[in-house]
N, C-alpha and C positions, 0 to 999 in steps of 0.2 A: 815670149810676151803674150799674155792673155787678151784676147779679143772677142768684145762679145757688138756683132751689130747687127744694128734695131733700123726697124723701119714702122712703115702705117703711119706716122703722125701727119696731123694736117687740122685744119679748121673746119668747125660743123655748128651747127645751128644745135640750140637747147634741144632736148629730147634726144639727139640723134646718136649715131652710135660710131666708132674707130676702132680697129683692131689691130693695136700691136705686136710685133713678132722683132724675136732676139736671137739670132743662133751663135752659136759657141760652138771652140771644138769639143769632140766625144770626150775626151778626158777631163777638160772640165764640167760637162752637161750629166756626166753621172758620176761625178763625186762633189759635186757643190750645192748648197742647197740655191735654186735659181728665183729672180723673183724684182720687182718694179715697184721703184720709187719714185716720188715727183718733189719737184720743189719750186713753189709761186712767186711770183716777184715778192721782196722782202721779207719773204719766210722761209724755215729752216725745212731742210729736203725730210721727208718723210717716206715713213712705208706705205704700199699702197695694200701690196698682195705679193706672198712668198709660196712656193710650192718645195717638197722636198721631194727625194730623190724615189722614195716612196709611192709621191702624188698625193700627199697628206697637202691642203693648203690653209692659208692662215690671211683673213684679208680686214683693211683698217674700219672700225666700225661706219664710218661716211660711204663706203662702196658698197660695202654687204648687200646682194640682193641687185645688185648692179652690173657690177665687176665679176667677171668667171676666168682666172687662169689657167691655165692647163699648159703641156708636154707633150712633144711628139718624140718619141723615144729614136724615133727612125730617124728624123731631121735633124737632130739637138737642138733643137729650136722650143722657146718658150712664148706662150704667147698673153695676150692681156686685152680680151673683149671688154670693151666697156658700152654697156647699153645705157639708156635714159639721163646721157650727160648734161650738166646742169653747169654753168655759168662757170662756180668755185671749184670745175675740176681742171679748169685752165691752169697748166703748166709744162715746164721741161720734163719730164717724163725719164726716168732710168732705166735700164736695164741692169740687175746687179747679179753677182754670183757668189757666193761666200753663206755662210763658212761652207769650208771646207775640208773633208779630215787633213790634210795638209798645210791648212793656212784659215785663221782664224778672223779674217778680216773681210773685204769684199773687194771683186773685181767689178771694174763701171764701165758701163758705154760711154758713148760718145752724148747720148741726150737725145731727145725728138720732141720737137713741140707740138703740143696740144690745147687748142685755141677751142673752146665755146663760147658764142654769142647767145644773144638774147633775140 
């Protein structure tokens, strides 16, 4: 069974910043591409920011400039700084892993919420 768990969520004031981390074990952290999704009250979960196994990333045009994810190859741990959080980045927050050359789909955390006030 695949498990990947995430921590750092919590609540912060506009501008401020959270840093979360997801570690998996080794054989899925270098053969999946790794990467965080959210999804808001009554909206459909989205991409946020994906890394491949490379360190090539890919992140949703509303974070760009924001959001830096990166990989500690040593830890298998992925992580997702977010600086100058704004109101609309309030959500359950993912951790996903997929694809995979093995499996074409994605594995998910458990979820961590992330609360900005105003």
């Amino acid at each position: 069974q695949v498990q990947l768990v995430e921590s750092g969520g919590g609540s912060v004031q506009a501008g401020g910043s959270l840093k979360l981390s997801c570690a998996a074990s080794r054989y899925i952290f270098t053969n999946c591409v790794m990467g965080w999704y959210r999804q808001a009250p009554g909206k459909e979960r989205e991409l946020v920011s994906i890394i491949n196994t490379d360190a090539t990333t890919t992140y949703t045009d509303s974070v760009k400039g924001r959001f830096t994810i990166s990989r500690d190859n040593a830890k298998n741990t992925v992580y997702l700084q977010m600086n100058s959080l704004k109101t609309e980045d309030t959500a359950v927050y993912y951790c996903a892993a997929g694809p995979c050359f093995f499996f074409q789909g994605n594995y998910w955390g458990q979820g961590t919420q992330v609360t900005v006030s105003s």
